[in-house]
N, C-alpha and C positions, 0 to 999 in steps of 0.2 A: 859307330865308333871308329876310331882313326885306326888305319892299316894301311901302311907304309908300302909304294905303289900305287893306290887306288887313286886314281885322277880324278877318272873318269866318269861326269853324270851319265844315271840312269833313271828314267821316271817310272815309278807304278803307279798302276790307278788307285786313287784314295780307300785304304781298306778300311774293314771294322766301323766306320763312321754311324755312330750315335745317333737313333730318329727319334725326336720326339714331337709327340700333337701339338704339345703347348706350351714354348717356350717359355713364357712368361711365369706360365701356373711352375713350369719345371724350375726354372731359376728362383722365385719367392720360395719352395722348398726347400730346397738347398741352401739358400742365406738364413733362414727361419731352422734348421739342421745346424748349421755352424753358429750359430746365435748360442747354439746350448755349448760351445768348446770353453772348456775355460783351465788356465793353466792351474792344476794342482800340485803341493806338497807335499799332503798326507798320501799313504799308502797302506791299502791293505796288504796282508799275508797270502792274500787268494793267487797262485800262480797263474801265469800265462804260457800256452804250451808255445813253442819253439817257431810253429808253422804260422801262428798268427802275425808271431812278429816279423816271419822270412816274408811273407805276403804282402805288410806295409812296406817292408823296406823295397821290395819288387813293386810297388805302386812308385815309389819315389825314384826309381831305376829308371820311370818312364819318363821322365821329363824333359822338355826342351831345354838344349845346351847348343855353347857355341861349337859351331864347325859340328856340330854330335859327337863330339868327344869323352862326355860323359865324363867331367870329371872329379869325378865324387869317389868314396866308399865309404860304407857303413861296420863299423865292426857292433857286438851286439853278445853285451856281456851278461851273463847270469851267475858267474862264478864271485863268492862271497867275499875270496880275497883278492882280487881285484875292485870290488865297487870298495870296498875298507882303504884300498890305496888310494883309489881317487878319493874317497870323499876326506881322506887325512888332507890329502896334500890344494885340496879344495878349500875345506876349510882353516888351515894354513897361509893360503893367499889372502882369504876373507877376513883374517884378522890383521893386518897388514891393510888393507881397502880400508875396514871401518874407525880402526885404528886415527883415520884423516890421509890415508895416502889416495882414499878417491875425492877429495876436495869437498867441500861445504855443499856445493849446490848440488855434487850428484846424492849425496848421504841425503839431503834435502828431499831429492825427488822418490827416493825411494821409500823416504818413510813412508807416506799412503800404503805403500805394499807392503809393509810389515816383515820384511829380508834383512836376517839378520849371518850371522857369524855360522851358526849351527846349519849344517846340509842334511840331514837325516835322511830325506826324501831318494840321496845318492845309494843307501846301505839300504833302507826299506822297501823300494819300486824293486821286483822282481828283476827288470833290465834295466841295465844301460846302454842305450843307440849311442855309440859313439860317432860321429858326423867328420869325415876327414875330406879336406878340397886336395885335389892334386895341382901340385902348382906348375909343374909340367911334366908331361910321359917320356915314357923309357920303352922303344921298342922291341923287341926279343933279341934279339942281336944287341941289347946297349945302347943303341944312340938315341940322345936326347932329341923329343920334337914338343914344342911351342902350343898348350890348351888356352883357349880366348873368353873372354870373361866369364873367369874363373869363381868370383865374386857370384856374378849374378844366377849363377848357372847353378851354385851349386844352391844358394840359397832358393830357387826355386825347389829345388829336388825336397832340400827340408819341411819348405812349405807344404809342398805333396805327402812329405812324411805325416806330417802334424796331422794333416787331413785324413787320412788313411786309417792314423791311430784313432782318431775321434769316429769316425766312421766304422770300427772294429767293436765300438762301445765302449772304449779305454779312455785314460786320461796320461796327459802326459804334462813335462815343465823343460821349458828352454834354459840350459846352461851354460853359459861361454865357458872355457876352460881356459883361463889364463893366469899363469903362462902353460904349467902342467907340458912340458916338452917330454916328459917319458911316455906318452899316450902313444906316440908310434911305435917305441920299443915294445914298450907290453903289448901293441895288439899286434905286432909283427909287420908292421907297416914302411915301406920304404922314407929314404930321407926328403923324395920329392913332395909327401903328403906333409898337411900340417891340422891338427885337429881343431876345429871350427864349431861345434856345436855338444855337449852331453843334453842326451833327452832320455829323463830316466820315463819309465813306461808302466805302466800297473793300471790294478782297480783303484778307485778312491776309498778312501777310509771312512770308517760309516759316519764319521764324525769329521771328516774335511771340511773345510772353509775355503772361502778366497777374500780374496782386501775387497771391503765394497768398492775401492776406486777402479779396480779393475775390470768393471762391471760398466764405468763411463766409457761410451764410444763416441767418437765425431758424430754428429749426424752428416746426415746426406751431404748438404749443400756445404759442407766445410771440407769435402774429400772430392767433390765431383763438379768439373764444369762441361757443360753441354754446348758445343756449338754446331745451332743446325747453317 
């Protein structure tokens, strides 16, 4: 992470570094493992204790960023009146969106998904990961310094998140929050952050669904070109 002073490279030997026998067998694994994530809705009432979730979001802590500035934070609610506040002021936006303020062809693409006005999933999911980018740092002393693709950086971290949770045996759902600008106040967040992602978190409902369309993925040859 950036600290104000530090110039200076310094090389370690590569630690911790991962051995496996068989690539190949290890990566079809893992694709065939993330094959089962699927974003859920429904939620059960079955809690998650505290450290499960501190341990995804310490997985998404680890991700490459620009300059390593890390500039992400997570806030990660379980208090019942705060998911109440987002999901009012969520659903609020949402009917505004379907209302025709997101235009013909996204209302369009969304049908297949079956996303409507009602967020239930924000008050019923035991958490909500709130996902904030920082758009630039504040060193102890006050002065502002300049984080570098802030976008990409942090949406990696999220990526890791997603992962983490599904890897924990959970299920989780990606939520923009827009616009929602009290998300920093309520979670005590400075004015250089801007909230980018709700991921409510829980078990699935014994009775969850997903849109079959969400179940179509590119194949191969439509996401991958090889040049030997």
């Amino acid at each position: 992470m950036y600290r104000k002073g530090e110039v200076q490279y310094q090389a370690l030997p590569l630690p911790d570094r991962v051995k496996v026998a068989d690539p190949l067998a290890s990566a079809v694994a893992f694709r065939d493992h993330m094959a089962k994530r699927h974003s859920v809705r429904q939620y059960s009432g079955r809690p998650v204790p505290e450290a499960v979730i501190s341990a995804c979001i310490q997985a998404a802590g680890l991700a490459p960023s620009g300059a390593n500035h890390q500039p992400w934070f997570f806030a990660a609610i379980a208090n019942p009146d705060m998911k109440a506040r987002i999901r009012a002021a969520a659903e609020e936006e949402e009917q505004a969106f379907y209302a025709g303020g997101g235009g013909d062809e996204w209302l369009a693409a969304l049908e297949p998904i079956g996303t409507g006005v009602d967020k239930p999933h924000l008050t019923d999911a035991p958490w909500l990961i709130v996902v904030f980018a920082q758009r630039y740092g504040v060193t102890q002393d006050g002065v502002r310094y300049k984080n570098y693709y802030v976008p990409e950086s942090v949406g990696i971290a999220t990526g890791m998140l997603i992962t983490a949770i599904h890897h924990a045996g959970l299920v989780c759902l990606e939520h923009t929050p827009n616009p929602m600008k009290f998300l920093p106040d309520m979670c005590g967040r400075p004015a250089s952050e801007k909230a980018v992602m709700i991921v409510p978190v829980g078990y699935p409902n014994v009775d969850a669904t997903v849109p079959a369309a969400a179940k179509r993925k590119k194949p191969l040859n439509e996401i991958l070109t090889v040049f030997r």
